[in-house]
Structure formats: C-alpha cells, structure tokens
C-alpha positions in Angstrom: 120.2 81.4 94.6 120.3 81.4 91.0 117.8 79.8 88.7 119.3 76.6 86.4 119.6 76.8 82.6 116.5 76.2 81.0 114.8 77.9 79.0 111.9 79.8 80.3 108.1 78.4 80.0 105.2 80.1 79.2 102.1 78.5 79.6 98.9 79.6 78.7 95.6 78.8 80.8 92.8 79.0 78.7 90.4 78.1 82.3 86.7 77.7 81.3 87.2 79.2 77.4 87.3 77.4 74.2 84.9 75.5 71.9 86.8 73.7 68.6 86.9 77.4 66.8 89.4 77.8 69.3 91.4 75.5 66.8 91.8 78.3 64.7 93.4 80.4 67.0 95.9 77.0 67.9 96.9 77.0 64.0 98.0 80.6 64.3 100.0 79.8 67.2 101.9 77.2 65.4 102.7 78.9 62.3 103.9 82.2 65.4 106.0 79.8 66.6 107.3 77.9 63.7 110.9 77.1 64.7 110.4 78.0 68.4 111.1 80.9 70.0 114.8 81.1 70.9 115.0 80.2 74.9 111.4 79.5 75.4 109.4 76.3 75.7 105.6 77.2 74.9 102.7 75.5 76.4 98.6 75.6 75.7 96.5 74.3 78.6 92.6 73.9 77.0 89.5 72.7 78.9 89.5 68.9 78.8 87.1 69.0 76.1 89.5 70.2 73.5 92.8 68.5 74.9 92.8 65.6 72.5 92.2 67.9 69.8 94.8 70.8 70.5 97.5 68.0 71.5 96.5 66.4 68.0 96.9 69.9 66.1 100.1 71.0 67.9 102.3 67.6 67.4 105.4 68.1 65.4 105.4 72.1 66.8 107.4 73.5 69.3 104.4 73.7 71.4 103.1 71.1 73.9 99.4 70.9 75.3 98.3 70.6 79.3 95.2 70.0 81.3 93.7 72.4 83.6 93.6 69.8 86.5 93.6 66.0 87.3 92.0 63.8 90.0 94.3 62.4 92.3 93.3 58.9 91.9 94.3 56.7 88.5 90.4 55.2 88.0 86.9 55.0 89.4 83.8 56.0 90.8 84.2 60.0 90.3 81.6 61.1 87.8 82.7 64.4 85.8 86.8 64.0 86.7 89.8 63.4 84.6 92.8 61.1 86.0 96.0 62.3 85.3 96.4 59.3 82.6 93.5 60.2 80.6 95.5 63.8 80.5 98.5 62.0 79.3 96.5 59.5 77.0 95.4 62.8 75.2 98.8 63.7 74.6 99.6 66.7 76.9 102.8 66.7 79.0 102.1 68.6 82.0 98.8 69.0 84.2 98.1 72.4 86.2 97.4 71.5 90.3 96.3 73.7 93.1 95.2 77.0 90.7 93.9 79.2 92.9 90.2 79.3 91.6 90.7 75.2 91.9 90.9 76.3 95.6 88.6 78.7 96.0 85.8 77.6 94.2 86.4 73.8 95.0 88.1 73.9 98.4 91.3 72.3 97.3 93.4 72.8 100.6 97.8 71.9 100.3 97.1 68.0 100.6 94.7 67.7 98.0 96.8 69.8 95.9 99.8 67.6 96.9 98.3 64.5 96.3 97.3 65.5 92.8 100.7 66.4 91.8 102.0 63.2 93.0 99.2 61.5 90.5 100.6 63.8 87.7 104.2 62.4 88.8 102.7 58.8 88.4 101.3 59.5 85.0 104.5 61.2 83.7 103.7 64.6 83.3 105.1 67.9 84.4 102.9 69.0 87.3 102.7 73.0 87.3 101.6 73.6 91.2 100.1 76.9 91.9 100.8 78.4 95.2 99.8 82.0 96.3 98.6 85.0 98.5 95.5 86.7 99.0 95.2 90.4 99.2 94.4 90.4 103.0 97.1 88.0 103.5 99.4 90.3 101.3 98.5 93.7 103.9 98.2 91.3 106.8 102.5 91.2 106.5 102.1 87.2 105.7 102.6 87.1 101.9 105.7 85.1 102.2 104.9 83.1 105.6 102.0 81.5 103.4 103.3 80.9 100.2 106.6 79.1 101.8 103.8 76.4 103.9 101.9 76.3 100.4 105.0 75.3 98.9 106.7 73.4 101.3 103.5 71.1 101.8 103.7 70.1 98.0 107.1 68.5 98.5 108.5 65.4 98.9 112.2 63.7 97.8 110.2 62.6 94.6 110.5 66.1 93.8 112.6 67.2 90.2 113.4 70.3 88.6 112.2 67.5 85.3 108.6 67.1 87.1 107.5 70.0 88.0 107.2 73.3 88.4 106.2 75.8 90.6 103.7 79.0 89.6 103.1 81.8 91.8 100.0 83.8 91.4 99.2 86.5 94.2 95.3 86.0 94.3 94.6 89.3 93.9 96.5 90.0 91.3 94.7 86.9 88.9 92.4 88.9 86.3 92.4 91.9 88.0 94.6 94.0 86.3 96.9 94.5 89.0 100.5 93.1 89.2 103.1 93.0 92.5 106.2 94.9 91.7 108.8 93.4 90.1 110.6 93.4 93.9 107.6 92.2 95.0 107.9 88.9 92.7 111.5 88.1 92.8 111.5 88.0 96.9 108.9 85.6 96.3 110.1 83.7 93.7 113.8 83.4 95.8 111.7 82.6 99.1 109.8 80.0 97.0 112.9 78.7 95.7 115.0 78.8 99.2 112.0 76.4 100.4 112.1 73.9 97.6 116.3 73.6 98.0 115.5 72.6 101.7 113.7 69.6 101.0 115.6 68.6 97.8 118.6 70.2 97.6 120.2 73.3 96.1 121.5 72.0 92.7 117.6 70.4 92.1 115.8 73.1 93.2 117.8 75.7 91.0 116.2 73.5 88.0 112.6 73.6 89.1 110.8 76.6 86.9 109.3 78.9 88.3 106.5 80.8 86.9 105.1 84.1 87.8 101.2 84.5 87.0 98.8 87.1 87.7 97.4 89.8 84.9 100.7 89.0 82.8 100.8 90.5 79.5 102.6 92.4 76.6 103.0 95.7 78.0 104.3 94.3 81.6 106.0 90.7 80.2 109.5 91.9 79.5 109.7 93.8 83.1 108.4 90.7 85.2 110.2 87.9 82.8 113.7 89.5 83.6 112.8 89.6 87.2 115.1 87.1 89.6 114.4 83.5 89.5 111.4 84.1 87.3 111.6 80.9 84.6 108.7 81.8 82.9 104.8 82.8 83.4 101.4 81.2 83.9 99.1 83.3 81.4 95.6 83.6 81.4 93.4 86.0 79.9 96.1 86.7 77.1 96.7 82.8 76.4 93.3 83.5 74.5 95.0 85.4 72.3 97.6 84.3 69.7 99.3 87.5 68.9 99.4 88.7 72.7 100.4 85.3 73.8 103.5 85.1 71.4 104.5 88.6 72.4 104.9 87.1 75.9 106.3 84.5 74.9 109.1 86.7 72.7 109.6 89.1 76.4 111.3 86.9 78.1 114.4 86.7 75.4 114.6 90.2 75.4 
C-alpha cells in the first residue's frame, strides 16, 4: 500500500535537553530553512520549559514547534503535568504520545498512550504516537505481532491522516547507534500501515505519516528516508544539532 502525497516530516526530539541558549541554535535553524526545504515539513519538539519561547522564535518560518508529551485530561489536580491545551496555548501544533522512554520509565501501557492522543485530538494538535519493539521482542520472532496491537490499540474512527501520525522506533535501536535494515523498516512501516487502513480505511490510512526513529542521522537519512512508506523520521540526538538536523531534513528529497 502506497503512502499519500505529503510531504515528508521530520521532527526533532530534543527529550530532556535545552536551556534558552538552546535559542541560539533555533535561530540557526530558521535562517537553514528559510524558504522551506522542498517536500519537507520541519518540526522542533523542546522540553516544556522552552515551548513558548521556541514556538515564539519560529512563527513566520517554515518550522512548527511540539511538546514532548501531554496529560490526558484538559485541567486539574496533577501537579508537574501539561494538558494538551497548555501545549497548544504555547503555540505548538503537534504533541509526541507513547515515546518509548515515556513507557519505560513512566509505565505508559497502549491505553494511557491512547487516551492521550485522543486529548491531543481535543486540543487540535497533531498527535505523533510512538509505537515499537524491544530487542528481545525483535529475536523472540514478535517484532511485528507487537507493534500491530501497539498500533491497533491507538485507534479509533476519530482517526485522520490530518491528526496524527504514527512513529516507529525499535527500542533498541533509540540512542544506540544501531539501526534495523532498511527491509527491516519498510515491512514495519507497511504492517503498521496495513493495521491503521483496517480500522479507518485504505484511502485515510495512506495519508497518516509515518515516521521511522531510532539513531537517525546524516550518514544513514537518505537510505532509511527512501525506504517504503517511510513519511518522514522522529530524530533525537541529532535534532540537537542544527547543521545535522537540516541534513536530515535535506535526505529525504534526495
């Protein structure tokens, strides 16, 4: 099944990193990507701390800002969180759900994941929902068994290619250094995207993006970019940088 026509996303997750110097590194971005970057939407997820601020330095680029994560409720008692309206009060336009440290270190299982998608639906954002495999999982034969019940547990008929997107990260792969093989990501990606078309249909799943993540970066972009019904990446460690994360960014036009 072939992927719709957008352009492809890359989208940078700066995780725990970034104090307002990091604002210096956002104004190089801006000028890199001054008249966009021919079939590529670019997108900066900061810590909460700085979203207000990045959103505020990047309006009027070709660049839009996301949060890390969002509780699933719109208000209340819940010291420390951020509702998915105070993301899109700050200005961003999407909201990452379910990244894989979110559930490892925080114990976000498939409904808690699912449930704070649907609260980045409410607020009007794009929810990027991270699904993905762990390395024992991976040698176990089970790679693709879990990441279709990981994605098919996110779903429901509220479900766009205009909402959201879906980012798969193999675990293992996340900071490591190590990458799947491009055969390795595109099964995935068409299993992923075979599982999305039987809840919402084949024309609306081919819009959903999907983004590969997992130790992207310059030297390996272009290879996994072209890969089959890869719309894009989820980019860590390199987002950090401006040159490296614009050199993505330029791979997948290539």
């Amino acid at each position: 099944m072939a992927s719709g026509q957008n352009p492809k996303l890359v989208a940078g997750n700066w995780k725990m990193n970034g104090t307002r110097s990091f604002l210096d590194m956002v104004a190089e971005l801006r000028v890199g990507a001054a008249g966009g970057i021919a079939d590529t939407d670019l997108l900066v997820c900061p810590p909460a701390t700085l979203l207000a601020a990045v959103a505020t330095a990047l309006e009027g680029s070709s660049i839009g800002a996301g949060g890390q994560d969002c509780h699933a409720k719109e208000s209340g008692a819940f010291t420390g969180d951020v509702s998915a309206e105070m993301i899109a009060d700050c200005g961003a336009t999407h909201v990452i759900v379910g990244h894989s440290e979110r559930r490892q270190y925080h114990g976000e299982d498939d409904a808690a994941v699912a449930a704070k998608m649907q609260a980045a639906h409410r607020a009007g954002l794009v929810a990027i929902a991270c699904v993905g495999e762990t390395q024992d999982q991976r040698e176990a034969g089970k790679a693709l068994d879990v990441v279709r019940k990981q994605v098919a547990a996110l779903l429901d008929d509220s479900v766009t290619g205009a909402n959201t997107c879906i980012a798969y990260e193999p675990v293992w792969a996340i900071g490591t250094g190590l990458t799947p093989t491009v055969a390795d990501v595109a099964e995935m990606h068409t299993a992923i995207r075979e599982t999305i078309a039987a809840t919402i249909g084949a024309d609306e799943a081919a819009q959903v993006r999907l983004l590969y993540g997992g130790s992207v970066k310059p030297a390996n972009a272009r290879e996994l970019m072209a890969a089959t019904d890869v719309d894009g990446a989820l980019v860590g460690g390199a987002s950090l940088v401006a040159a490296d994360f614009l050199a993505i960014a330029r791979a997948c036009r290539a």
